[in-house]
N, C-alpha and C positions, 0 to 999 in steps of 0.2 A: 453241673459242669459248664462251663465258659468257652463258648467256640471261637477262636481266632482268625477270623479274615482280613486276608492280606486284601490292600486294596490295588487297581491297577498302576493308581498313580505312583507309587513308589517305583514299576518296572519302569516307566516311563521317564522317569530321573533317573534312574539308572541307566537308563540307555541312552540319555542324555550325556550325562557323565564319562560314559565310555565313548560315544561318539565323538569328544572332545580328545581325549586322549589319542584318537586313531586320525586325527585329521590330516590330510596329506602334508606334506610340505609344498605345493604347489598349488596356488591358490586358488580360488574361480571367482570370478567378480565381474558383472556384467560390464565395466569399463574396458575388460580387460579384451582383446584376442591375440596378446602374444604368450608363450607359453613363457613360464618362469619361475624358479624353486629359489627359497630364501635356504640359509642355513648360517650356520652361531659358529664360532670359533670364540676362545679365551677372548680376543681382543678384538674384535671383525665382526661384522655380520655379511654374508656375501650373498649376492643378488647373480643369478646367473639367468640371464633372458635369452630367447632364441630369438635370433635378427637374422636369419640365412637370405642371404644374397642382399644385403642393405650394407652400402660404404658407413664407414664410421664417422664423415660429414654428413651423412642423412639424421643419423641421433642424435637427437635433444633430452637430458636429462635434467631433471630439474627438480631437489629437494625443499621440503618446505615444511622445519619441524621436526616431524619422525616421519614423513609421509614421501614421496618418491615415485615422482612419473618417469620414464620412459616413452618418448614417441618417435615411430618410425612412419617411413613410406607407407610399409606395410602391418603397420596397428600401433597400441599402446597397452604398457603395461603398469598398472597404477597398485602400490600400496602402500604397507606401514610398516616400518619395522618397532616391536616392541621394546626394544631400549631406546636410551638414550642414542641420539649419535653424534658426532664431530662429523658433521655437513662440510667443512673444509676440505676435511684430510682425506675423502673419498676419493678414489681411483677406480676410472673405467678400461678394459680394455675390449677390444674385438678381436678372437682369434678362432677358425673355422665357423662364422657363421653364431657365434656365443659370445654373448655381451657378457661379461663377469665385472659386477660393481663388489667393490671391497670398501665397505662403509664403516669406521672404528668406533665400537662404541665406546663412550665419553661417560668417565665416573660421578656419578650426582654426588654433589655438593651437599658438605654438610653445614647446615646455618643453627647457630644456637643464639634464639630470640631473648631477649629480657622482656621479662614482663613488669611494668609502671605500675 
């Protein structure tokens, strides 16, 4: 008879796997000390940061890419968003204290190469 042992490694990608799935919406990244949750819509990707008590002449926002800082009086918040985006068409506003960026994502292009 043929004993089967499981090895640990495989729980350990497995909880890898699953960790990935549970990740919050709200990032942690050592650049970071403002608080701020990404989330998808069909056409948008929207950025909501907390900026309480900072004028909306104090924020500087500044895209480059898919990447997207945020800096205020009181911190910055730095990431990426996984689509494409239309860096343009972005719109910020400030209302109670919540910075909401509505950044569109932009459809990748389709290129058909010849090949010589």
């Amino acid at each position: 008879m043929t004993n089967i042992v499981r090895s640990p490694i495989f729980d350990e990608f497995a909880r890898i796997a699953t960790s990935f799935n549970e990740m919050p919406s709200s990032q942690s990244n050592p650049r970071n000390n403002l608080n701020y949750r990404i989330t998808a819509e069909d056409d948008d990707a929207i950025a909501e940061v907390e900026v309480p008590g900072v004028e909306p002449s104090d924020i500087k926002i500044r895209i480059e890419g898919r990447s997207l800082s945020v800096t205020t009086p009181r911190g910055s918040a730095y990431f990426t968003i996984g689509q494409r985006i239309d860096a343009e068409g972005t719109t910020a506003e400030v209302k109670n204290g919540l910075l909401t960026l509505r950044i569109p994502k932009r459809d990748a292009k389709v290129v058909e190469v010849v090949v010589k």
